[in-house]
N, C-alpha and C positions, 0 to 999 in steps of 0.2 A: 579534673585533669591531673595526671599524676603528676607527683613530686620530681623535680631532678635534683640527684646528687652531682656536685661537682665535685672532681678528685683534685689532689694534690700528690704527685707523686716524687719521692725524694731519693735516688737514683736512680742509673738509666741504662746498667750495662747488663750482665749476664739476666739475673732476677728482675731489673727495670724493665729487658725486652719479654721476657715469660709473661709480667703481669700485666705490662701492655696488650699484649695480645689477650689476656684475659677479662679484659676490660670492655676490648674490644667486640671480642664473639659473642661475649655474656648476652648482653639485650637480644641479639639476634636468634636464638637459640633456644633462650627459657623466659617464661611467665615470669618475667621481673615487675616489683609493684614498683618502682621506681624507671625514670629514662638515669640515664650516668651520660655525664659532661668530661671527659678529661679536659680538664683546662688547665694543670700546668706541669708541667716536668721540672724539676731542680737537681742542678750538680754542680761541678767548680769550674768546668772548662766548660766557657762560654760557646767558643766554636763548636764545640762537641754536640754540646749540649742541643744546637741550633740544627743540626744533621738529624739527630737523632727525633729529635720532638717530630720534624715533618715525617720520617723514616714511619714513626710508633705511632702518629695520631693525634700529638698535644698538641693544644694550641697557645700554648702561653709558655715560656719558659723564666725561670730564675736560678739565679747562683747563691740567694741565699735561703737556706731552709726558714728562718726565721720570719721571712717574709711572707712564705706559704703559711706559715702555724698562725700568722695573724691575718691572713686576707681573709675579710668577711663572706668573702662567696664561696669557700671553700669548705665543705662540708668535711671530706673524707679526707685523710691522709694513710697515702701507702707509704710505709718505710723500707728499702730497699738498700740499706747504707751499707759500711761494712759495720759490722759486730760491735765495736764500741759506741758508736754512735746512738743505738737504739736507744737504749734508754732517756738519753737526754732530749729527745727527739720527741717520744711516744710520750713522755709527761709533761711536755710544753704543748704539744696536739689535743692531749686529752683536758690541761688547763683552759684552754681557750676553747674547748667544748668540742671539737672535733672526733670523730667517728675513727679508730685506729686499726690499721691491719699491716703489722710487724712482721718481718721474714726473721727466720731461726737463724740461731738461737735467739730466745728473746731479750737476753741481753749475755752481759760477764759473769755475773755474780747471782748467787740468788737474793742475794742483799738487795742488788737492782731492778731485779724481777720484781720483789715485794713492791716495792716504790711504783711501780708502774703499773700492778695492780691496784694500789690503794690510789693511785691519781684518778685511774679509768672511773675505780668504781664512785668514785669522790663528787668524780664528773658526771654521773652516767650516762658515759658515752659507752657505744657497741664496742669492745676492742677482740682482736682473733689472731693467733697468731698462726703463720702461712705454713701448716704442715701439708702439702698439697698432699701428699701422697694417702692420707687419710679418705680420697676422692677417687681414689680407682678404682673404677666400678667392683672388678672383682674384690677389693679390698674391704670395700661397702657391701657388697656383697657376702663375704667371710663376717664379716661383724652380725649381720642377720642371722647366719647360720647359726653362729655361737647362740648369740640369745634366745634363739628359738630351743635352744639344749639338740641342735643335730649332731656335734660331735661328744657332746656329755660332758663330763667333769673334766676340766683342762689337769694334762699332767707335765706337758714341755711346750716352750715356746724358744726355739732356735730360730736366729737369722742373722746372715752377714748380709752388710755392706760394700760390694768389693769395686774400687777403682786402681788406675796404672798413671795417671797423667804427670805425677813428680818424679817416678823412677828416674829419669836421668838424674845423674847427680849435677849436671850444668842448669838443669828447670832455676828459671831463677828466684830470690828470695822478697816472692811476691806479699804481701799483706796474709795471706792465708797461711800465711808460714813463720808470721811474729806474734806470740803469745799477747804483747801490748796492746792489735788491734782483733786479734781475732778471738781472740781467750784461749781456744785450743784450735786443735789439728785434726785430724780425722773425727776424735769422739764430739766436739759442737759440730764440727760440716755433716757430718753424714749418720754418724754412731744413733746424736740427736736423732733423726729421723726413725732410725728402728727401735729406739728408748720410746718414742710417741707412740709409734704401733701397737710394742707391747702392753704399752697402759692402755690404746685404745681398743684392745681387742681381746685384753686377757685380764690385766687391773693394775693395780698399783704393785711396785715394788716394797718390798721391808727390805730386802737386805742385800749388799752385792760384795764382790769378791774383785779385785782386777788388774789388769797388768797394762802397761803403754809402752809403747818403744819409737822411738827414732833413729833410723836407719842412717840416714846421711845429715850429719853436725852439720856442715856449713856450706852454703851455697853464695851464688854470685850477686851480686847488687843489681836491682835492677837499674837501666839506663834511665828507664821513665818516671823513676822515685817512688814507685808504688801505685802509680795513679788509673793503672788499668783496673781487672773488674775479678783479678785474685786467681784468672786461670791462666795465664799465659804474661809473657813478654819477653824482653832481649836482656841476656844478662850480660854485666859487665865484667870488668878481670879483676874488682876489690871482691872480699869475701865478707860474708855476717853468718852469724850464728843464727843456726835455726830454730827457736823457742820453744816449741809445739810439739805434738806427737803425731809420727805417721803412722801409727796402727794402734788402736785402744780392742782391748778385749775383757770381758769380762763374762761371770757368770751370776746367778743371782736367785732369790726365791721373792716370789708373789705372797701379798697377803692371804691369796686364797690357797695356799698349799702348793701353787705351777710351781717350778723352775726354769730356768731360761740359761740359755748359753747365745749372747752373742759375739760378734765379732766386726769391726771396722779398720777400714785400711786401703791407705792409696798406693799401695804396691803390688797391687796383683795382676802381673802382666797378665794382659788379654781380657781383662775385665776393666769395661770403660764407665757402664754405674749397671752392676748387677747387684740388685736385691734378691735376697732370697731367702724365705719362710715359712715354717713348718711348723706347727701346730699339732700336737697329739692329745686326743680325749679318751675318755671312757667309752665312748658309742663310735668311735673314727678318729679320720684324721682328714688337715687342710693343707697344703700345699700351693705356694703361690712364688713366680719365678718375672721379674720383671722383666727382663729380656722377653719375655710372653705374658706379657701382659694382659689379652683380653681371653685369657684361662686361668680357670680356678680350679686345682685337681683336689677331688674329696674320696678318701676310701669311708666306706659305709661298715662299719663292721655286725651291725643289724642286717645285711642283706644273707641271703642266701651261700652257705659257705662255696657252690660251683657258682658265684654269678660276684665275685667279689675279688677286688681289683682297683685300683685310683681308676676314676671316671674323671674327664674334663667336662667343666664346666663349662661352656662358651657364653661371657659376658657381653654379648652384643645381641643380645636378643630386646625390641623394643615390647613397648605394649604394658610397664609397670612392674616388669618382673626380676628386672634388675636395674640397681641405681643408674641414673642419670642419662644412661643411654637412649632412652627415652625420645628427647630431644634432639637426639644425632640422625642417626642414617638408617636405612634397612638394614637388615639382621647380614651379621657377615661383614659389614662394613668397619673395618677396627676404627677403634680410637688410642692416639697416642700420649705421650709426655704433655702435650702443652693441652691435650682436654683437661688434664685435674687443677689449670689456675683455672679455667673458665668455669668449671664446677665452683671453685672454691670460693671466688668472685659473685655468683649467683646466688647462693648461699649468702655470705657477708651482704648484700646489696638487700635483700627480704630480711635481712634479720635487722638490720641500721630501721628499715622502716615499720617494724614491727616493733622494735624497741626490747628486743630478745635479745640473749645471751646464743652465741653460734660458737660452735665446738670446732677447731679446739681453742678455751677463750687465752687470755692471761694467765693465768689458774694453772692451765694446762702448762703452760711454757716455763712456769714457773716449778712444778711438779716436775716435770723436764728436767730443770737446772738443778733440779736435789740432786735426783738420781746421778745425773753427769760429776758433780762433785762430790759423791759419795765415793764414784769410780776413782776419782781423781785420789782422794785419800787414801781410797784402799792399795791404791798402783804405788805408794810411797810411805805406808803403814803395813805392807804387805800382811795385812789383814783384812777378817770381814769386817764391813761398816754398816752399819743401820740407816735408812733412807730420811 
């Protein structure tokens, strides 16, 4: 009889409902060696919490995390908190022996990352931290390519980030917007995500160059004191200072000789989360556009100089020939945003039971938080920095 894991899950709002729903499809969908239990949801507002748990599927809810990190039936804990909390959170989890999987960033500092690796590995527990987007097909997809040497020796990796959701200057001065709980502003929310990329797809950083800005100093108070999920609320008529940065940019070189220019920023009217990346080799180049998601455009420069051109890819083809889609639908049938928690979750659930290391681990997040604070110096040494 197989194993069941039961979760523990410790918020419940934006990132709480993605990975419920992740939880949830996973079994249904892929060869999992395990069944998964959600048995509890944790956050501070009880009534909330109470809506939400029947809404996502829990069956158990608490208000205090520490009550989950010690319930003996609780195998896994997902962390979902905002940004400061991680750490204290994931090495109280991983002490009591529990199975961790942290949303980005993985914590403040890299001081606290270390800490939270040296707990997991202390413990060895599975710990992963929730880069979903490492999980789209096409993106999994592009990663193959690479290794196979289809575009050749990497010579650029560009990609922004681009969101609009703070441009008003009334958006109130939600949690995501105070350096104390969030650590940064655009480069942890989002910048993160195309820093993991790079490493996942091209390699590590040596050195980066970078510049931050914030557009509008101070914003409104929130009414609700913070307590919503960091995108949205009602602002009031006192004012607070904005801590953080709304646009991080930087450029950089790989240890393997690539260079990289990228770019993040929540003011780009009309862009509500466009990623977008480019890859250039010696044999081609990859192209990949999240607004189109289930395309992967590859120019061949091995083909025939009349038959050469970006060719799309279309990642929905079943049958083993591209990641994960597999398990989904007939060819043509897209997959969107919330398929890469259910990948991700499917993944993490075989690898707890296998007692493997699942990409991307600690390590990764921690690698992560170099490079972010490399940026961070360079943007106020207005120099290069070594990673």
């Amino acid at each position: 009889m197989a194993k069941t894991l039961k979760v523990g899950m410790i918020g419940y709002r934006f990132m709480g409902k993605a990975h419920s729903n992740g939880w949830r499809q996973a079994p249904h969908f892929f060869p999992l060696k395990a069944n998964v239990e959600m048995h509890t949801i944790c956050g501070r507002n009880k009534e909330a919490l109470e809506q939400s748990a029947g809404e996502l599927g829990w069956s158990h809810i608490s208000t205090q995390w520490k009550e989950v990190i010690n319930n003996p039936e609780i195998d896994v804990v997902d962390i979902n908190t905002p940004n400061d909390s991680h750490a204290e959170i994931a090495i109280a989890a991983a002490k009591a022996g529990k199975h961790v999987l942290c949303e980005k960033p993985l914590a403040m500092t890299v001081e606290q990352c270390q800490e939270m690796v040296d707990a997991a590995k202390a413990a060895g527990v599975v710990h992963m931290i929730c880069h979903n987007y490492r999980r789209i097909p096409a993106i999994a997809h592009a990663k193959k390519m690479i290794l196979e040497g289809t575009i050749g020796d990497i010579y650029h990796y560009r990609a922004r980030y681009a969101q609009d959701w703070i441009v008003d200057p009334d958006f109130p001065l939600v949690w995501r917007l105070q350096k104390g709980i969030s650590g940064s502003g655009a480069h942890g929310d989002i910048n993160a995500h195309i820093i993991d990329l790079g490493r996942y797809l091209v390699g590590e950083f040596e050195e980066v160059c970078g510049m931050m800005n914030t557009f509008i100093k101070q914003r409104p108070l929130e009414d609700t004191s913070g307590k919503g999920d960091g995108l949205g609320g009602a602002g009031g008529k006192v004012m607070g200072d904005v801590t953080v940065d709304d646009a991080a940019l930087f450029i950089g070189k790989f240890t393997n000789g690539a260079v990289a220019n990228l770019e993040a920023t929540r003011f780009a009217l009309g862009r509500k989360n466009n990623i977008v990346i480019e890859i250039n080799g010696s044999k081609g180049s990859l192209f990949f556009d999240f607004e189109d998601m289930n395309r992967l455009k590859w120019f061949d420069n091995t083909a025939a100089s009349d038959r050469q051109g970006f060719t799309d890819i279309l990642v929905t083809q079943p049958g083993g020939d591209h990641p994960f889609v597999g398990q989904w639908w007939p060819p043509g049938h897209i997959l969107g945003y919330e398929h890469t928690f259910v990948h991700t979750l499917a993944d993490f659930v075989n690898a707890v039971i296998d007692g493997t290391p699942v990409q991307p681990t600690f390590e990764d997040g921690m690698r992560n938080q170099r490079v972010m604070e490399a940026v961070e110096e360079s943007a106020v040494s207005r120099q290069w920095v070594k990673v």
